[in-house]
C-alpha positions in Angstrom: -9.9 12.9 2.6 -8.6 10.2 4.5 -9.3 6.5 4.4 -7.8 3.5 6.7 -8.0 -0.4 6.6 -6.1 -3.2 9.2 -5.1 -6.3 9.2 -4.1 -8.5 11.8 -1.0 -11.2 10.7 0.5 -13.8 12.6 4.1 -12.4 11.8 6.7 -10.3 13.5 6.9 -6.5 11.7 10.5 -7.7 10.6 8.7 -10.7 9.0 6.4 -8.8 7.0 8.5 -5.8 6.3 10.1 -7.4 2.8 6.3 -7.0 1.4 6.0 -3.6 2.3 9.0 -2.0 2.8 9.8 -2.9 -0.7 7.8 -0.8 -3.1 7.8 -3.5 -6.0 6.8 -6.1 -4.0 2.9 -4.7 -3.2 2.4 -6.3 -6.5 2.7 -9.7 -4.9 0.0 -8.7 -3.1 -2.2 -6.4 -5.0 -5.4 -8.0 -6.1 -5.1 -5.9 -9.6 -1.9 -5.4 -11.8 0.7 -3.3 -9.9 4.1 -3.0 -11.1 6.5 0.0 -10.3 10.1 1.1 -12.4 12.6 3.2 -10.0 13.4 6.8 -12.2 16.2 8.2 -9.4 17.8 7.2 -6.2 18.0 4.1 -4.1 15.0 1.8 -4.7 13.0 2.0 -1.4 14.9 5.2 -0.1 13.3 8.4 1.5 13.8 10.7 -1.8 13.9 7.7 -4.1 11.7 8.1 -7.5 9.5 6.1 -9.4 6.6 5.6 -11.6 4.1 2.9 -11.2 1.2 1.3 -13.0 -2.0 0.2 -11.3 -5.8 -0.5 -12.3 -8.5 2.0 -12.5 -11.7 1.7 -14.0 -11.4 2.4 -17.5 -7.8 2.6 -17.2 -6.3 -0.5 -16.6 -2.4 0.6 -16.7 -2.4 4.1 -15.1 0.4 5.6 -14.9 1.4 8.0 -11.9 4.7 9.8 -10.8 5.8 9.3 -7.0 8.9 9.3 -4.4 9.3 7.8 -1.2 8.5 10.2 1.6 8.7 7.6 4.6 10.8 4.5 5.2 11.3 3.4 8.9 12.2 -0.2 9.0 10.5 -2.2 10.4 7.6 0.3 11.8 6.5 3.1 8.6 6.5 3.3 4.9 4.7 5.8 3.2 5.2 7.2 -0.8 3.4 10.2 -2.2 2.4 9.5 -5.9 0.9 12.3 -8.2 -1.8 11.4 -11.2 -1.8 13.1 -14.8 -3.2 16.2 -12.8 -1.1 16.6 -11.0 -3.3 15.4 -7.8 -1.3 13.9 -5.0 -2.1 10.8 -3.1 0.0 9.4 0.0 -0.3 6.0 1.3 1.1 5.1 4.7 1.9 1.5 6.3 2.2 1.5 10.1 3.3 -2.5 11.3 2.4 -2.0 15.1 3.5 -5.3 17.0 1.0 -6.7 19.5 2.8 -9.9 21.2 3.2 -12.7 18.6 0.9 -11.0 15.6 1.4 -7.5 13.6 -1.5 -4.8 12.9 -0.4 -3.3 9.5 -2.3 -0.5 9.3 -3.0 1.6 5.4 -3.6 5.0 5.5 -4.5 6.5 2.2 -4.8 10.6 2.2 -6.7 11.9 -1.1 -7.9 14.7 -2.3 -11.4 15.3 -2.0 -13.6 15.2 -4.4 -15.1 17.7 -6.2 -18.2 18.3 -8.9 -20.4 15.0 -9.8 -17.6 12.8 -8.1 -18.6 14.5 -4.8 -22.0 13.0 -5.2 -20.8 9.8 -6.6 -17.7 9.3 -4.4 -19.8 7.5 -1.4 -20.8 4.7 -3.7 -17.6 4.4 -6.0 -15.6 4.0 -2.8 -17.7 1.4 -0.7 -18.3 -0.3 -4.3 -14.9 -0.6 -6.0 -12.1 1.2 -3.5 -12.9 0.2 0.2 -13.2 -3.6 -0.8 -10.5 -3.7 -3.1 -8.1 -2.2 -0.5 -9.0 -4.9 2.3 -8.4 -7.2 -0.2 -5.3 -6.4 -0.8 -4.4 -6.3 2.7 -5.8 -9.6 3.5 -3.4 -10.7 0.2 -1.0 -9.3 2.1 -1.9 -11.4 5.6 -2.0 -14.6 3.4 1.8 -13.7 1.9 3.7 -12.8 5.0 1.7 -15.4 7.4 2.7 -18.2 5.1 6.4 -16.7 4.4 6.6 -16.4 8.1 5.7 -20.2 8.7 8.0 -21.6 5.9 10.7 -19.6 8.0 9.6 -21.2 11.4 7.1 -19.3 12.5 6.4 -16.1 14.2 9.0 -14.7 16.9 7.3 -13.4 20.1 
């Protein structure tokens, strides 16, 4: 299954890059606790490893395994993170330049659900997942529009 969100930023993709072309940053701009510890490799690297902590519903520090599969600076970065069993989950950022602002674009491939949480998936998502992914996003407009004004602005 596949889900996508945008944002438009007043930012060049060079500009906004350092938020998310550097894994450990998203927690500057995550709306729940996100941190990430490098196990192997260059942190950031295609082939680097790491384990990270996030929020879930009745597990606020969950713990998944993952590696970065995509890092193309300033345009794609994209990791592939596993859970406890062993699902895997990819999330891709494309920065696509249009003039003077930057669509960041999230792609997030998951697998699809199966059992009770096929039923219930609809409603989790558009209650807890979709939102909370925009927001994050639109943390992630707020950090990089005003990092790129305290550094004189947007270059066309």
């Amino acid at each position: 299954m596949q889900d996508r969100w945008t944002v438009e930023i007043n930012a060049t993709p060079e500009q906004i890059w350092p938020l998310v072309g550097d894994l450990p940053h998203h927690a500057d701009w995550s709306p729940k606790p996100y941190r990430v510890n490098w196990v192997s490799g260059e942190a950031n690297a295609v082939g680097s490893t790491f384990e990270s902590f996030g929020w879930l519903p009745r597990k606020p520090d969950n713990r998944m395994e993952g590696e970065v599969t995509e890092n193309d600076r300033p345009r794609r970065f994209a990791v592939t993170t596993k859970d406890d069993k062993g699902n895997s989950y990819v999330n891709t950022f494309v920065l696509t330049p249009n003039g003077s602002t930057t669509t960041v674009e999230k792609i997030q491939d998951t697998p699809d659900p199966t059992g009770f949480m096929k039923v219930m998936w609809p409603i989790l998502n558009g209650a807890f997942v979709h939102g909370a992914q925009q927001k994050g996003l639109d943390m992630l407009k707020a950090k990089a529009e005003a990092s790129a004004s305290s550094s004189g602005g947007a270059a066309s």
